[in-house]
Residue frames as qw, qx, qy, qz and C-alpha x, y, z in Angstrom:
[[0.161, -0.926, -0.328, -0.098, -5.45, 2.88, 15.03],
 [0.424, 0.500, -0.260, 0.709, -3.22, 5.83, 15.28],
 [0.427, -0.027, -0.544, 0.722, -2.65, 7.58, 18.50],
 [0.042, 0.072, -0.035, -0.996, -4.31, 10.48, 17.68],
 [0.386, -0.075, -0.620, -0.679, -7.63, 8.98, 16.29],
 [0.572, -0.065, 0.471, -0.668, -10.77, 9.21, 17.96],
 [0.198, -0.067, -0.973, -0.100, -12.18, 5.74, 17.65],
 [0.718, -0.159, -0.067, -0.675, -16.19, 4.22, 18.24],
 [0.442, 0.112, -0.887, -0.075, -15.11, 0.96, 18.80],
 [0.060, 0.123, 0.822, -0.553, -16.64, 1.36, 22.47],
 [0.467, 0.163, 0.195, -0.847, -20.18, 2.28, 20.87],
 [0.628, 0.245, -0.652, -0.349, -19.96, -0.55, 18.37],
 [0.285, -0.028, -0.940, 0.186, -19.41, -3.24, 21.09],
 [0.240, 0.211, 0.544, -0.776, -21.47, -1.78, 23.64],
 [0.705, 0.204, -0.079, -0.674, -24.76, -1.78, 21.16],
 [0.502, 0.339, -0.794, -0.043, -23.44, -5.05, 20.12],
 [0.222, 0.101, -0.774, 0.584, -23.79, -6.07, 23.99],
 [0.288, 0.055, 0.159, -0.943, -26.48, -4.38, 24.52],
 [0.711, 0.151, -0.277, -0.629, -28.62, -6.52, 22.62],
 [0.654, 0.176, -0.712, 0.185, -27.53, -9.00, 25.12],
 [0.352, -0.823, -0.142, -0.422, -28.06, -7.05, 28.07],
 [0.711, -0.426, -0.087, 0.553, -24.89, -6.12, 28.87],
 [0.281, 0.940, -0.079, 0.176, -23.80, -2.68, 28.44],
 [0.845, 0.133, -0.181, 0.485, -20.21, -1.88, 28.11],
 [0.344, -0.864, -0.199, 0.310, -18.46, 0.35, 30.91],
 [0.172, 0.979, -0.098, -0.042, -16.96, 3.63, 30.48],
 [0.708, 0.279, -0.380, 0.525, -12.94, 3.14, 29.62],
 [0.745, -0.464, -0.163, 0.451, -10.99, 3.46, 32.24],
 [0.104, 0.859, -0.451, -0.220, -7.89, 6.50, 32.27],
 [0.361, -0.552, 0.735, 0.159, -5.64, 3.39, 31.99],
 [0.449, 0.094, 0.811, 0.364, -7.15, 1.82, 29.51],
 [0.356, 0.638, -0.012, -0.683, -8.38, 4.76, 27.17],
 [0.552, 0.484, 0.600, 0.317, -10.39, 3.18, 23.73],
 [0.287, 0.939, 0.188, -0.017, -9.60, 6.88, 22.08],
 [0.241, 0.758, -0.604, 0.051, -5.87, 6.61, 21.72],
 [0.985, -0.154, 0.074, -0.004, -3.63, 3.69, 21.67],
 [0.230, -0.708, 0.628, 0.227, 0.51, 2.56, 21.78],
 [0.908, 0.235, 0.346, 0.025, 2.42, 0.53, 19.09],
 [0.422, -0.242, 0.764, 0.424, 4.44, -0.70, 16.40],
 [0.782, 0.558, 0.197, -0.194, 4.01, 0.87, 12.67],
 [0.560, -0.365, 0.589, 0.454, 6.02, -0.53, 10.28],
 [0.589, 0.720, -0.034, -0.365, 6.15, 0.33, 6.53],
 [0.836, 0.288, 0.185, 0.428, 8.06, -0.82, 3.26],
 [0.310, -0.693, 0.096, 0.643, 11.46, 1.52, 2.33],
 [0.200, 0.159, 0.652, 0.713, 11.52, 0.13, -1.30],
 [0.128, 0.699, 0.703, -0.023, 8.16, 1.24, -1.22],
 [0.156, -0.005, 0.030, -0.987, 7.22, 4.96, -2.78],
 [0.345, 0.013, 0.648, -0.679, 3.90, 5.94, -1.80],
 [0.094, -0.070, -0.798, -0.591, 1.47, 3.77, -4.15],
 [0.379, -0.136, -0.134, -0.905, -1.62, 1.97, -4.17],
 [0.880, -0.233, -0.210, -0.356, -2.00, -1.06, -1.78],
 [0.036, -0.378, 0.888, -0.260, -0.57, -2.83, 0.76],
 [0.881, -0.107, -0.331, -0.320, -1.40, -6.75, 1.21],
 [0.528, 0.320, -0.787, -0.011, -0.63, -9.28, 3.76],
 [0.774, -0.183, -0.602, -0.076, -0.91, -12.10, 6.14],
 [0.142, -0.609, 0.363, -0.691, -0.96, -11.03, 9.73],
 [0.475, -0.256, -0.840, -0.058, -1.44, -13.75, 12.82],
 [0.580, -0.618, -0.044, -0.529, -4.30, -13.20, 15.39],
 [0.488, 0.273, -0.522, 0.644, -2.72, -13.14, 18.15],
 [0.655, -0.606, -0.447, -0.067, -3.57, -13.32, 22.09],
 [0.298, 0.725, -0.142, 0.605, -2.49, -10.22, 24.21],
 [0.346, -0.238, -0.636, 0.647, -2.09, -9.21, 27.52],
 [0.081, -0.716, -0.575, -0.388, -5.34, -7.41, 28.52],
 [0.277, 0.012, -0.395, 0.876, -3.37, -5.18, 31.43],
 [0.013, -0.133, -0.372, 0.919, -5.61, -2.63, 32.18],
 [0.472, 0.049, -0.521, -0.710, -8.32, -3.39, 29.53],
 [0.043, -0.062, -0.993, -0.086, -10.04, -6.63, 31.17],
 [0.272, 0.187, 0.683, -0.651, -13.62, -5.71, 31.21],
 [0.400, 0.646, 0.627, 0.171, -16.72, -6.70, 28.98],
 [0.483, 0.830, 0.275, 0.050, -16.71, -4.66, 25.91],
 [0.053, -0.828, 0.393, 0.396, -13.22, -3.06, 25.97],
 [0.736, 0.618, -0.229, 0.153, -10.83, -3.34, 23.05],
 [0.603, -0.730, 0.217, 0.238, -7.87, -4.36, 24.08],
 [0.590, -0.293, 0.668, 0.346, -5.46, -5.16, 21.20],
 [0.686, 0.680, 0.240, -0.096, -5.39, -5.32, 17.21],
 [0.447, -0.396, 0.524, 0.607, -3.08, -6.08, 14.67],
 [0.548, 0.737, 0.332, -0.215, -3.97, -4.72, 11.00],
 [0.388, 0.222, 0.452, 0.772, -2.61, -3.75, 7.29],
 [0.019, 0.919, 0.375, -0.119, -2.89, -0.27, 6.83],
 [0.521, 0.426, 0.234, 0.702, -2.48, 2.58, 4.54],
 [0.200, -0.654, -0.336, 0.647, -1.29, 5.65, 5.55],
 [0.380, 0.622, 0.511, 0.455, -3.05, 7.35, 2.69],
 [0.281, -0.944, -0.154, 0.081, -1.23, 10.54, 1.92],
 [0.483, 0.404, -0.605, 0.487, 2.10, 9.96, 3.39],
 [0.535, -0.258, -0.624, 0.507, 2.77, 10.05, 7.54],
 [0.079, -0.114, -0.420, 0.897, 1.53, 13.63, 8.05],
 [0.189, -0.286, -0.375, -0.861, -1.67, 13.83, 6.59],
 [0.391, -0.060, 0.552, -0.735, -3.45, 12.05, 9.62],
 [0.641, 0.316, -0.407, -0.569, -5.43, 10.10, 6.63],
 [0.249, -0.222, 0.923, -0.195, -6.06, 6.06, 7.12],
 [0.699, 0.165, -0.235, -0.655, -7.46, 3.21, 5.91],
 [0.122, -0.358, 0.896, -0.234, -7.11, -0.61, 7.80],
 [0.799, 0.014, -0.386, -0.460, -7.89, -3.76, 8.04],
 [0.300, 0.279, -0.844, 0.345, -7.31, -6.20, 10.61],
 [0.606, -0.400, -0.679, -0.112, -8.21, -8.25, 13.83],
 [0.075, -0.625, 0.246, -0.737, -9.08, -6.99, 17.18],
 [0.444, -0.117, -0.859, 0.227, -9.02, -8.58, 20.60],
 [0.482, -0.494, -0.084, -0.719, -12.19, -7.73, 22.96],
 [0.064, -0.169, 0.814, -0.551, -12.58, -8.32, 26.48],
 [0.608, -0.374, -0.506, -0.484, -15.80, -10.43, 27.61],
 [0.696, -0.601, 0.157, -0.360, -16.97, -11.99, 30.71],
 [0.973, -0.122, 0.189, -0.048, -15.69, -15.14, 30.05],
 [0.658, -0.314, 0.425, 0.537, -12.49, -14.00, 28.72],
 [0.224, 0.567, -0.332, -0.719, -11.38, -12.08, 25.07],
 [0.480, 0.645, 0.471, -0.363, -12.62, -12.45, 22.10],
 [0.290, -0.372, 0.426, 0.772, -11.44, -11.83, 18.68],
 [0.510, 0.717, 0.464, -0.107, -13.04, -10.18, 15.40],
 [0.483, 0.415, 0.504, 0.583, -12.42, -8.89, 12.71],
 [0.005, -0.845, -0.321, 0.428, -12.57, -4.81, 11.82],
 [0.477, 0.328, 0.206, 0.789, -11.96, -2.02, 9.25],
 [0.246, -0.765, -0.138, 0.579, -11.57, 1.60, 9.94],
 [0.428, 0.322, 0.214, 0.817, -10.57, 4.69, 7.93],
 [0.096, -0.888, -0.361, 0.267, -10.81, 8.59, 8.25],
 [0.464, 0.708, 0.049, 0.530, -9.32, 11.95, 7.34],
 [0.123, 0.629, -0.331, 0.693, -6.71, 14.51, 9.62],
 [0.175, 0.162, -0.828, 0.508, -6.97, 11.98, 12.51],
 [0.527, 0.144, 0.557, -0.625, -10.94, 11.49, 13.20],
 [0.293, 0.286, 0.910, 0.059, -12.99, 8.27, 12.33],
 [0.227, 0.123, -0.537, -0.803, -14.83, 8.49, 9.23],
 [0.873, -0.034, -0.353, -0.335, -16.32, 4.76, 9.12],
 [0.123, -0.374, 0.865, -0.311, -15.89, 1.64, 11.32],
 [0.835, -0.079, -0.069, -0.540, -17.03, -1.80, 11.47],
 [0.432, -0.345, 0.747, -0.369, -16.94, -4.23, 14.02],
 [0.852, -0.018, -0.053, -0.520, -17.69, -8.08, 13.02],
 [0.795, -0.209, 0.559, -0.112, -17.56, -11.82, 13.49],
 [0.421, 0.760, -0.331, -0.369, -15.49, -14.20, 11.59],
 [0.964, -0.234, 0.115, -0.057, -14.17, -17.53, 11.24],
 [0.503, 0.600, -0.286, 0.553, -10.67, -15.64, 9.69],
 [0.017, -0.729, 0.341, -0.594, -10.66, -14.48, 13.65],
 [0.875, -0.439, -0.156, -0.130, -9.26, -16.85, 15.51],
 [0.399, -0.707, 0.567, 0.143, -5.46, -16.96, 17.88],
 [0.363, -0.323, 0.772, 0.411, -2.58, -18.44, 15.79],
 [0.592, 0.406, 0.655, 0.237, -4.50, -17.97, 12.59],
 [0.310, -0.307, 0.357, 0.826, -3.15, -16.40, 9.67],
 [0.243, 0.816, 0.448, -0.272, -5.64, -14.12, 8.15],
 [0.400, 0.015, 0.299, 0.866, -4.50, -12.12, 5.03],
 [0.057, 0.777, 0.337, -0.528, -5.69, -8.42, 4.61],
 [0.473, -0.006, 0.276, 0.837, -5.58, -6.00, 2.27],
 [0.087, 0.793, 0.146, -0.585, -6.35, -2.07, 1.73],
 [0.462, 0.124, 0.465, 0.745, -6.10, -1.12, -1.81],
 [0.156, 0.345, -0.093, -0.921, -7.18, 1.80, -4.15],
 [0.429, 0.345, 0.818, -0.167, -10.46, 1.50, -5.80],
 [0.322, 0.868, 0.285, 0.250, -11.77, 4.69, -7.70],
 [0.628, 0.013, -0.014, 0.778, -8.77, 7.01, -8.30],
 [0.064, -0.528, -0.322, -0.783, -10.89, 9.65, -9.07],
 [0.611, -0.624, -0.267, -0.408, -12.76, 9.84, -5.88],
 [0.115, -0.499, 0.644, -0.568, -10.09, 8.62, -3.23],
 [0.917, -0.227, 0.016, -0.329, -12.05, 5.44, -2.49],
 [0.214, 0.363, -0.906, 0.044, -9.76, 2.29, -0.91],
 [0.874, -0.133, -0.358, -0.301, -11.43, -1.13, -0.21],
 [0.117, -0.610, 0.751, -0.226, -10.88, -3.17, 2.48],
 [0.749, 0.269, -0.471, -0.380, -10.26, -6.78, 2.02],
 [0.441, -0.448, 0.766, -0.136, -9.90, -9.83, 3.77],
 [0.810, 0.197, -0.532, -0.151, -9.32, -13.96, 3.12],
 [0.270, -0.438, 0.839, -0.176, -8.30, -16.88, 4.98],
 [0.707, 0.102, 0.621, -0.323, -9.05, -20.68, 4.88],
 [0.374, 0.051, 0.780, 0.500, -7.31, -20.82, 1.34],
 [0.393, 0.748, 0.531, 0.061, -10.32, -18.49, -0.03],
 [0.361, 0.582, 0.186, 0.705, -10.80, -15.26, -2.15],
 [0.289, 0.222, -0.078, 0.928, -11.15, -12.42, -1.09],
 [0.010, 0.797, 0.604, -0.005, -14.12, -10.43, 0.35],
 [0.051, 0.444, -0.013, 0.895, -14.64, -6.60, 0.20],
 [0.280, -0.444, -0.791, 0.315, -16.04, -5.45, 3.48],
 [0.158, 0.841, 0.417, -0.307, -15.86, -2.44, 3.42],
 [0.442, 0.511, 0.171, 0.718, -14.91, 1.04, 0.82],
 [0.124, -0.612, -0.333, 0.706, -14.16, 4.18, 2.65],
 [0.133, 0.919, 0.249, -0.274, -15.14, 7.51, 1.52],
 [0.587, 0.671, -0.167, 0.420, -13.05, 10.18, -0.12],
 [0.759, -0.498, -0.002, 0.420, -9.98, 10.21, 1.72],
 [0.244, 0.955, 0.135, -0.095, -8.26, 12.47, -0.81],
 [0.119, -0.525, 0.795, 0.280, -5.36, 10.74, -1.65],
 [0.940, 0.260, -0.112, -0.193, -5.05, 8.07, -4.25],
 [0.664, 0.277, -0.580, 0.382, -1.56, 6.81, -2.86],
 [0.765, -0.606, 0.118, -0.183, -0.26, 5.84, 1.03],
 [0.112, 0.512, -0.845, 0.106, 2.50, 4.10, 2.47],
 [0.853, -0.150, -0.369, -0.337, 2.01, 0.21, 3.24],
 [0.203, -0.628, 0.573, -0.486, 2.09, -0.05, 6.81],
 [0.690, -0.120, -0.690, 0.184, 1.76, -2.89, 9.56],
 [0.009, -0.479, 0.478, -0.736, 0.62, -2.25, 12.74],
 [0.567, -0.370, -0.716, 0.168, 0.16, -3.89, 16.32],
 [0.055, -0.374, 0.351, -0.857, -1.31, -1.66, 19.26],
 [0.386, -0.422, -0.779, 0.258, -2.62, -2.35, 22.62],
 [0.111, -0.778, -0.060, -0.616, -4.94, 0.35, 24.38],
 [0.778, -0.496, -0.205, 0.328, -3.41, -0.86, 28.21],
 [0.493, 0.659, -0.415, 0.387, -0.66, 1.01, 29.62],
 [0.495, -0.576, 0.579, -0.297, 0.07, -1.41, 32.54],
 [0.665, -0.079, 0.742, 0.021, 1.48, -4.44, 30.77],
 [0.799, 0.532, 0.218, -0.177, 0.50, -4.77, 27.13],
 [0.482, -0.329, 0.643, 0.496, 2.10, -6.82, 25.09],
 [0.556, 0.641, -0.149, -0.508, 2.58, -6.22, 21.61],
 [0.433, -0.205, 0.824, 0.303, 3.56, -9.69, 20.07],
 [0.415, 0.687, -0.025, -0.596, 3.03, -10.07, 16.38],
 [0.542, -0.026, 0.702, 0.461, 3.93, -11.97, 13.13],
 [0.559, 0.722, -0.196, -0.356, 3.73, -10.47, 8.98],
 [0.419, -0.295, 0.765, 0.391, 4.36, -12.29, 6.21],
 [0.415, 0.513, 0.717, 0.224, 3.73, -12.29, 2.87],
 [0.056, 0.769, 0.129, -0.624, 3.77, -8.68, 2.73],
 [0.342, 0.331, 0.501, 0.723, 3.70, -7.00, -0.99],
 [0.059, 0.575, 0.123, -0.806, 2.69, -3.37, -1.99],
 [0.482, 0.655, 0.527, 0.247, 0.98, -2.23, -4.99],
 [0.382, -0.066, 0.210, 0.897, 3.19, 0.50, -7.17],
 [0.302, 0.541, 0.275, -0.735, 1.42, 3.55, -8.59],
 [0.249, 0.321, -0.670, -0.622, 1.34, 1.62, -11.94],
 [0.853, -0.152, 0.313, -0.389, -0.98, -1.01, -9.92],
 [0.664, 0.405, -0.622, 0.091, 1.94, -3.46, -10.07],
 [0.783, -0.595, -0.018, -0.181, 2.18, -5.68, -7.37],
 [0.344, 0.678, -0.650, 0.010, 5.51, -6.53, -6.04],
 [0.751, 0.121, -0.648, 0.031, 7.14, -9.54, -4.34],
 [0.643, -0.404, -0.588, 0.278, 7.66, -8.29, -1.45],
 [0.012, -0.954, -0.286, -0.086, 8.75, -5.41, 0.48],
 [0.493, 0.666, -0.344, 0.441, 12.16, -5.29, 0.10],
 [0.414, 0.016, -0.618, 0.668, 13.58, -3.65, 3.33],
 [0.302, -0.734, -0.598, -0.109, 11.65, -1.89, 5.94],
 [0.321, 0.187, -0.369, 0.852, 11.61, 1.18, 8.21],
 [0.006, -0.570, -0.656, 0.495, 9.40, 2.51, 11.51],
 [0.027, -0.653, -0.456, -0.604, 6.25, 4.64, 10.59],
 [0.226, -0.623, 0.274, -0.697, 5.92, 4.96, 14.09],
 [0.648, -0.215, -0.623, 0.380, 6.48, 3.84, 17.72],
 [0.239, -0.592, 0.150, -0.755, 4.56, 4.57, 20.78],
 [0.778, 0.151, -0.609, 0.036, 5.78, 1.48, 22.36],
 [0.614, -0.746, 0.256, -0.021, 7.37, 0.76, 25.25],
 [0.112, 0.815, -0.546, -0.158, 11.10, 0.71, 24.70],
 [0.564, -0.248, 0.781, -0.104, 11.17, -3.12, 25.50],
 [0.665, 0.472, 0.578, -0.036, 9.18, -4.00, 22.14],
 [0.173, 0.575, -0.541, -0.589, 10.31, -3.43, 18.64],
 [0.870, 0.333, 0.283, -0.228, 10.04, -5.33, 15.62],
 [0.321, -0.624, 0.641, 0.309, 12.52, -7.25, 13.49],
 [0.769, 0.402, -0.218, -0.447, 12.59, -8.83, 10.08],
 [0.627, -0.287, 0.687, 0.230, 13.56, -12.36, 9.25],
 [0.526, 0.318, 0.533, 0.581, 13.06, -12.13, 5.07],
 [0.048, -0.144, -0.372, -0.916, 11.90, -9.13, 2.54],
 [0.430, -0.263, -0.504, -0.702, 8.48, -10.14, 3.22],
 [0.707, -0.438, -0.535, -0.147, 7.96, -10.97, 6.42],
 [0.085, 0.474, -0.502, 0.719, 8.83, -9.46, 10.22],
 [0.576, -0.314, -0.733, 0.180, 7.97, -9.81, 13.75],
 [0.088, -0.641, 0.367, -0.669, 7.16, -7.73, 16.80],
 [0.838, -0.363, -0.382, 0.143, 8.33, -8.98, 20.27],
 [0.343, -0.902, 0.219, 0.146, 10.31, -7.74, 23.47],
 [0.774, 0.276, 0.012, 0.570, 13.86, -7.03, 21.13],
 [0.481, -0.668, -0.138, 0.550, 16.09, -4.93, 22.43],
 [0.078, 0.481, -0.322, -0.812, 16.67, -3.31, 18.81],
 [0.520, 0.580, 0.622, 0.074, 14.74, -3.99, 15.71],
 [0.189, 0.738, 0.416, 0.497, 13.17, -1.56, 12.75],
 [0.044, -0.814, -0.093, -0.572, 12.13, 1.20, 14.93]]
């Protein structure tokens, strides 16, 4: 989720909850579910194409300011910034970490929209969402004509599923990003792991990997950054220098 991008995630859980009879309380200033801080990372070999794929690990955050039933604290996702970086355009896939009573929570979610406001969103359960499991994503182009991208997940050595297709988004090409963001700003940690990473060219050629790498954006705290250890694979943790 970009910075900018009004999000639903609190209406999803909260009905979700609801039907439990627990409603979920209003965010907090300090822990605001309509904008969030982080670590995007993109490919450099990469021009802007048609898919980004890989393997991302669910991961267990610090819930700083976020710890109450139904907030969102956390989420790490593949995601195309369909467009290029200014158009505000998006289309993700990835896991999110949710506060309960008894402690967080992790699922599974895709998102997309157009000039920074939520299109579509969906919130669900998953046996791909669990801590220290490697879950592989991917956002690709579907109908070229239309601007449709798909979002895809696997794990457990299966195929693929399609969960969901967004609308027209009005690009047929993006950059293939990586991002980890926490909505806290009293503590949140942004630890992370990619790997496997590959892009799809505008010839729908996949490559091998993503070569080298450079910051889409950072709205971090200066302590956190992210650092590669191959072509195809990187990390975010507290590094005093990194990517971005």
């Amino acid at each position: 989720m970009k910075l900018e991008k009004c999000l639903t995630v609190v209406v999803a859980v909260a009905g979700a909850l609801g039907a439990a009879g627990v409603t979920a309380p209003a965010a907090l200033a300090s822990c605001s579910q309509t904008s969030d801080t982080g670590i995007w990372v993109r490919s450099a070999d990469s021009t802007m194409g048609h898919g980004v794929q890989g393997q991302v690990l669910v991961h267990s955050q610090n819930a700083g300011d976020c710890p109450a039933a139904g907030y969102v604290s956390g989420e790490g996702t593949m995601y195309m910034g369909v467009g290029g970086g200014t158009t505000g355009n998006w289309a993700e896939i990835g896991w999110q970490q949710i506060q309960n009573l008894g402690g967080p929570t992790w699922e599974l979610f895709t998102e997309w929209g157009t000039n920074g406001q939520t299109s579509g969103e969906h919130l669900f359960t998953s046996g791909c969402a669990a801590v220290n499991t490697w879950t592989t994503f991917k956002v690709v182009l579907t109908d070229a004509t239309n601007h449709l991208w798909a979002m895809q997940y696997a794990c457990n050595g299966g195929g693929f599923t399609t969960h969901s297709t967004s609308n027209n988004l009005f690009y047929g090409y993006g950059w293939p990003e990586g991002e980890i963001s926490h909505h806290s700003t009293n503590g949140p940690t942004y630890y992370d792991s990619y790997q496997s990473l590959i892009y799809k060219n505008r010839s729908d050629v996949w490559s091998t990997s993503w070569g080298s790498y450079a910051c889409a954006n950072d709205t971090a705290p200066i302590s956190w950054d992210a650092r590669s250890s191959s072509p195809s694979a990187y990390t975010t943790s507290t590094y005093s220098s990194g990517i971005c």
